[in-house]
Structures are given as structure tokens and as C-alpha cells.
N, C-alpha and C positions, 0 to 999 in steps of 0.2 A: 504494500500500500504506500500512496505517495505522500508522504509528511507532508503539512504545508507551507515551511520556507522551499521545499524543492520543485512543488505545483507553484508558485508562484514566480519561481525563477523561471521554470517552462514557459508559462502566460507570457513573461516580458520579451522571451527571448521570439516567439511566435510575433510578437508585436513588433517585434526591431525590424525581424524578415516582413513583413506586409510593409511596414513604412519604406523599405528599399528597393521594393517592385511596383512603384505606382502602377505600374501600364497593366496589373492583374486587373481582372472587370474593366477596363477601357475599351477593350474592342474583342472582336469576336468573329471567326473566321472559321471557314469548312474547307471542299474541296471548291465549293464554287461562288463563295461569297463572304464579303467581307466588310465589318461595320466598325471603326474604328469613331476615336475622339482625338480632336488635337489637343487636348487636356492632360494629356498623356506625356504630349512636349511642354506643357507650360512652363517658362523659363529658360528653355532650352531650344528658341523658334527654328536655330538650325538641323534641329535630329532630323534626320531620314529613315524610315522604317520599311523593308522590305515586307513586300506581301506574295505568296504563289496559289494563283489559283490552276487548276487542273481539269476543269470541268469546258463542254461545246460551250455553256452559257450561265452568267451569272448576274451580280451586281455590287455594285458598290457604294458606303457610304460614309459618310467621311464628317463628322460634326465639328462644327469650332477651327478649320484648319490652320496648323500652323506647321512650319516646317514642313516635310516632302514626305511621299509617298512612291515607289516605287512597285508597282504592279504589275507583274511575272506571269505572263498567259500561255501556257498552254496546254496542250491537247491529252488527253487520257489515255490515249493507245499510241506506242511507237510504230510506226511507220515511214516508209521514204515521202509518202502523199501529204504527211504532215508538212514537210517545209512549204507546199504549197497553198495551206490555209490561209484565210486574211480573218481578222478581227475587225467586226463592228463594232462600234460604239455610239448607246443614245443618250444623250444629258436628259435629267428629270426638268421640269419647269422650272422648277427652283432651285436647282443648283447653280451655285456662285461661290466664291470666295477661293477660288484658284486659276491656272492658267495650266495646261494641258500639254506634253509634249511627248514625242518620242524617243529613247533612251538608246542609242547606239552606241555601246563601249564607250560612253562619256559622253555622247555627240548630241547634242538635241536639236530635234526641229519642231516648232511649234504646232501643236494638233488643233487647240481649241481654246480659242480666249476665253475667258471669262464671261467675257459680254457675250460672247457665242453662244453660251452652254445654255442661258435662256431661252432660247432660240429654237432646243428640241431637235434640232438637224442632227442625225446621221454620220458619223464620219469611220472610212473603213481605212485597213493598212495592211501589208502582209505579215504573216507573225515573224517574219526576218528581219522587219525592217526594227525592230528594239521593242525593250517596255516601254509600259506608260509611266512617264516620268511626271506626277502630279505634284504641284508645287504652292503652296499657299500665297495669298496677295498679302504683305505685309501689313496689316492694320493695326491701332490702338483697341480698339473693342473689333473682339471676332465673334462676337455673338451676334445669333440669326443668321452664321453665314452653315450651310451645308452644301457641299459636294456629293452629287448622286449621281448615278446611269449604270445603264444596264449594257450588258457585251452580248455577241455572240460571236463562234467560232463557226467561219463558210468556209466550203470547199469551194468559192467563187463570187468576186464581188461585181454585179452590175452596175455598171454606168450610172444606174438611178442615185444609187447609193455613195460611192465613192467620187462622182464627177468627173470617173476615167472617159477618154474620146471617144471609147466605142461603141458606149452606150447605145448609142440612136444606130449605128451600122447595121445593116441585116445580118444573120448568121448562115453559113455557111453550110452544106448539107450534112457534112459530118455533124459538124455542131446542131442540130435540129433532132438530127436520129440522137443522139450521145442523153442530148435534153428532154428527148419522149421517154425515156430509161430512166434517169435519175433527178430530174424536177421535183421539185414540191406538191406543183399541179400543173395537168396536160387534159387539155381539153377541146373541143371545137367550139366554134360559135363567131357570132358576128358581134359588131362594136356599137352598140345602141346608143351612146353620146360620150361624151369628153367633156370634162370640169375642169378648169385649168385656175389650180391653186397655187395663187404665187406665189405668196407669202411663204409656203415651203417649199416653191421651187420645184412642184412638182405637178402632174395632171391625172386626172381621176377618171378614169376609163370602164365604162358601165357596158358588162358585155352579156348579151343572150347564150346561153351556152345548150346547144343541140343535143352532144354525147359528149360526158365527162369520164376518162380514163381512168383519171390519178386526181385524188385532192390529199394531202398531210393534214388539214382540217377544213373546216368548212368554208371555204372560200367561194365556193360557189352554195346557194338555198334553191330547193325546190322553187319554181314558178309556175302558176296558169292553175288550172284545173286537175285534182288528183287522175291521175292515170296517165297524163301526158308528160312525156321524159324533157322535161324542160327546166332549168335552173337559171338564174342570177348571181351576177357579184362583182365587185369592182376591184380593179389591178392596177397600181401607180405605176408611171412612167416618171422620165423627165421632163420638166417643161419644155427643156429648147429642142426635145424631137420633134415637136409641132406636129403630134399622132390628130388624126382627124379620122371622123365619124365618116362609113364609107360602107358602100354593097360589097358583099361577096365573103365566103369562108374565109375562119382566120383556126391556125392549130396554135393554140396560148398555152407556151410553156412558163415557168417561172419558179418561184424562192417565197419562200414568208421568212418576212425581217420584222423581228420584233410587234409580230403576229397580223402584218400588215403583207398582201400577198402585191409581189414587184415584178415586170413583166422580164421574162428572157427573151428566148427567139420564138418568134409568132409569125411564119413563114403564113403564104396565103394557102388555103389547106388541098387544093391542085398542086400548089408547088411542092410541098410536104409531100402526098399520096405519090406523084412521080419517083421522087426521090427515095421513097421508102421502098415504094418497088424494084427501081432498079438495082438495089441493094440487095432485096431477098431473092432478085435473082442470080445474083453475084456471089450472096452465102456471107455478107460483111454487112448485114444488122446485129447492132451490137444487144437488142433484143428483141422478143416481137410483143405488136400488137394487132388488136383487129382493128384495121381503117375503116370498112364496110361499114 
């Protein structure tokens, strides 16, 4: 049994070690998410603190920021296909109180201001190109300020998304067949109007869909009267493809980013049925479907 000068030596000594770990209960991290406090650094606005997430998708949050954050992303399975992932990233509304970079062996390039991250845009990167190097804005009161957004990890970034040039390009026949096989959703159908939202830089493409192959979730809803195979649903582009509302088949391949479905290659569905043919009789479809 423990006397009680030796229990209360215990007590003190438990007390010394908690006062020398502030950062215990500060923040809180899995494989794929991570909520920290800059309260953690208080006093010390220089600390840097490394964080490795391992998960396709997560989020981050970050309270009171002061001092850096270093954010380690990647993938759960090794493989060669990994070096060619890209990481998304969306800021929450309200995140603020840092500025955004990417971290290449010391090198930084700027991802996302501050003033951006309000803003809710999208911004994608390869996972080679560094970590995210997140950096607190210097203030006297950091209160009210939070850093948030959510990541995912693509096997490919669209045009929509990253504001690469090829966005708006048409795709290629391999790439069309490649995208019937591993899309998010493939489907037929025609393009019933276009929304063009500026403000995100982006156009809202409302499309009838005839025969849906492939949806990841519900990007397309039944339409019309029970019994008839007809759906809806709408697919972002960019704004400066200048997509317009037009007759004739469309095969809508695409991605959902951050549960929002982005258009890939969307050949006109002649040009598609051609191609996919001359393929199965070649024996070089990379899989099959029924066109019929």
C-alpha cells in the first residue's frame, strides 16, 4: 500500500509531466484527418509541426493559427500509379488566418492566399510537386481566425478543377474508351441548358440522360413518369469552354470532387459508338460495355 508522502510525491511528479506536454489534448489526428490548435505554439509563433495523413480523403482544421503546419499526403497502398496522383484541395467559407503553399525540399510556391480561401475554389497539385506548407498570418489577436478544407486524393485532375489548358480540349479515342472503364459516371444523354456561374468560374450543365452505365452516387435522379428509363442531373465545367446547349447524343464521362460530379471526355455518342467499335474489333477495348 502506498503511504501518503509517496502518493503525493506520485501526484506532483504526474503534474510536472502534463505541464511539459502542453500540445496533449490540442489537437487530434487519425489516418485521414487532423484538428489541431495554434494554442499549442503560444509563445513560440515560430514552431512548425508536422502532420501525415494517409488516407484518398480527409480534412483539416487548424484553430487560432500561429506558427506552420506542414501537411504530408499521401496514398494508403504503394504502388508505381501513386507518383501519379494529384491532390485537391477545398477551403471551408471560413477559413482564414493563413496563406497556403507548397513545400518542395525547402522551396515554396504559393497555393492559396488567405483572401482566396474564402472564396471556396478548388485548387489541385501533383502529390510530387511537395507538402502543404501552411503558414499562419502574423496577428496580435488570433482569435476567430480558423483554417479548414477538405483534400482528396485523384488518379487525375480536370481542367475544371486545376485550370490546366486542357480542360476544354476534346479527348482522344483512347482516352474516351480508358474513361467508359474507370469514370465516376458514364452515361448518354443530351444537354438541356447551361448556367454559367461566374462567381466560381464555373458553368452548370443540366443534362437529360437516356441510358446511364456507371454513376459512384447519385449524380444522375430518376425523371418523367415511373416506368420510363429517364434521369437528370447536372455536371460542372469551366466557364471559359463556352459549353452551349445543342441537338444531338452526348456519352458524359466524369469525377465527383468533393461530391460535386465534373465533366471529363463527353465525345458526341456517334463518335464514341464508332470508336468503341472499331476497337472490339481490333481486340484493344480496355473493357466492355453494351452501347445498344
Amino acid at each position: 500500500m502506498l503511504t501518503q508522502p509517496l502518493l503525493a510525491a506520485l501526484l506532483a511528479i504526474v503534474v510536472l509531466l502534463s505541464r511539459g506536454r502542453p500540445s496533449l489534448g490540442q489537437y487530434s489526428s487519425d489516418q485521414c484527418s487532423w484538428k489541431g490548435s495554434g494554442l499549442t505554439h503560444e509563445g513560440h509563433t515560430r514552431d512548425v509541426e508536422q502532420v501525415y495523413l494517409r488516407c484518398s480523403q480527409g480534412s483539416l482544421e487548424w484553430l487560432y493559427p500561429t506558427g506552420a503546419v506542414i501537411v504530408n499526403l499521401r496514398p494508403n497502398t504503394v504502388s508505381p500509379a501513386a507518383a501519379r496522383l494529384s491532390v485537391c484541395v477545398k477551403p471551408a467559407p471560413e477559413s482564414s488566418g493563413t496563406n497556403v503553399y507548397l513545400d518542395l525540399n525547402g522551396r515554396l510556391r504559393l497555393l492559396l492566399r488567405e483572401r482566396d480561401q474564402a472564396l471556396g475554389k478548388t485548387r489541385c497539385f501533383g502529390i510530387l510537386e511537395g507538402a502543404l506548407f501552411i503558414e499562419a498570418v502574423p496577428r496580435a489577436d488570433i482569435s476567430r481566425r480558423v483554417t479548414a478544407f477538405r483534400y482528396e486524393l485523384v488518379s487525375d485532375v480536370p481542367g475544371s478543377l486545376d485550370g490546366s489548358r486542357d480542360a476544354c480540349q476534346p479527348c482522344s479515342d483512347d482516352e474516351v474508351l480508358l474513361a467508359v472503364c474507370t469514370k465516376d459516371f458514364v452515361a448518354r444523354g443530351v444537354i438541356r441548358s447551361v448556367q454559367e456561374e461566374a462567381e466560381e468560374d464555373r458553368s452548370s450543365v443540366s443534362v437529360d440522360v437516356t441510358r446511364l452505365y456507371r454513376q459512384k452516387t447519385q449524380v444522375f435522379v430518376p425523371a418523367g413518369p415511373r416506368g420510363r428509363r429517364r434521369w437528370s442531373g447536372r455536371i460542372m465545367m469551366p466557364l471559359r469552354c463556352g459549353i452551349k446547349a445543342g441537338e444531338g447524343d452526348f456519352l458524359f464521362t466524369g469525377t465527383l470532387r468533393f461530391g460535386e460530379a465534373w465533366m471529363g471526355c463527353a465525345p458526341r455518342y456517334k463518335d464514341f459508338l464508332r470508336s468503341y467499335k472499331e476497337a472490339e474489333r481490333l481486340g484493344t477495348n480496355p473493357c466492355h460495355v453494351d452501347p445498344d
